[in-house]
C-alpha positions, -999 to 999 in steps of 0.1 A, spaced: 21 65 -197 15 30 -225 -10 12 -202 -19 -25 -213 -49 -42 -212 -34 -64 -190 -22 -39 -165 -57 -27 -161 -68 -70 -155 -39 -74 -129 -48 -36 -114 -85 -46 -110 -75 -80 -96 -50 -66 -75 -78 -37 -58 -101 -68 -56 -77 -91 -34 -68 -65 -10 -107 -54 -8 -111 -97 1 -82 -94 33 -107 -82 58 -86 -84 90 -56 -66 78 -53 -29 78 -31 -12 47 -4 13 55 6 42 31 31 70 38 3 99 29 -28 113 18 -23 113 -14 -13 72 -16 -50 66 4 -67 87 -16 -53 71 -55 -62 37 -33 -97 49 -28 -100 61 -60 -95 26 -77 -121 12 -54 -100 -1 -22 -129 -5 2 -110 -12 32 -94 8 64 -63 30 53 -36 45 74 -12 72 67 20 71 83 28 108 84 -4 116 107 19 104 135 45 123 139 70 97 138 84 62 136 77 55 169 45 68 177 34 49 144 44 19 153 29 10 191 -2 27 174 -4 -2 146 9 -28 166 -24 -33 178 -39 -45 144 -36 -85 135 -21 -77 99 -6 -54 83 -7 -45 42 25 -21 33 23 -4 5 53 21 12 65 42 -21 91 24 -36 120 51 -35 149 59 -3 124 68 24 93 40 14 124 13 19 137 30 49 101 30 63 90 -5 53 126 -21 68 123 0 103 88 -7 103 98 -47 97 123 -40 121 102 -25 154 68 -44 146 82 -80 137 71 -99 171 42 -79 174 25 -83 146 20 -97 111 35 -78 80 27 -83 46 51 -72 21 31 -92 -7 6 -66 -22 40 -42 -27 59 -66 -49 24 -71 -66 19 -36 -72 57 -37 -89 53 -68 -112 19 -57 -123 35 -24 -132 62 -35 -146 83 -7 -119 71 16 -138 47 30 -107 75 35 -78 51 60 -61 15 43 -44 1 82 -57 7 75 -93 -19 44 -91 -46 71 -101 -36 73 -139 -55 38 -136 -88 51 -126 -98 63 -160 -97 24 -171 -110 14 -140 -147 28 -140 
């Protein structure tokens, strides 16, 4: 994959802004996601929706948190997620969709899946 210089700017920037939002908490559908967020330099406290065994269960677990950063893959499932997620956690606490149309502009939607942010790290260190 053609990465720009800027892509790599906006990618650094990006990592540094959501490192700055200490009381949120960012939401990913996996392992995988966390650990291509980790491996850019994202400092901050991850969780991974499929740990929980459901929708549910997921949400009255994170409801608990002031603000949340989703960062749901852009294909079918990351949109069903991020609306029902809107959907069940909307009164209860803060959501913030933000970071994901970031991610897409920066990447010109050429990175639908959170995973493939590791083909930045090289440009990264």
């Amino acid at each position: 994959m053609l990465v720009t210089e800027q892509e790599i700017h906006e990618i650094r920037n990006f990592v540094f802004q959501l490192n700055l939002m200490k009381d949120s908490v960012v939401v990913v559908e996996g392992k995988r996601d966390a650990s291509a967020l980790k491996k850019l330099g994202f400092s901050g406290q991850i969780i991974e929706f499929h740990k929980f065994g459901g929708i549910v269960n997921f949400a009255d677990y994170v409801a608990r948190y002031e603000k949340l950063i989703i960062l749901f893959d852009r294909d079918r499932k990351g949109r069903y997620l991020t609306g029902k997620t809107i959907q069940l956690l909307q009164r209860r606490t803060k959501i913030d969709l933000s970071f994901k149309r970031k991610l897409t502009v920066i990447t010109k939607g050429k990175i639908r899946f959170v995973e493939q942010l590791v083909c930045y790290e090289s440009y990264l260190v």
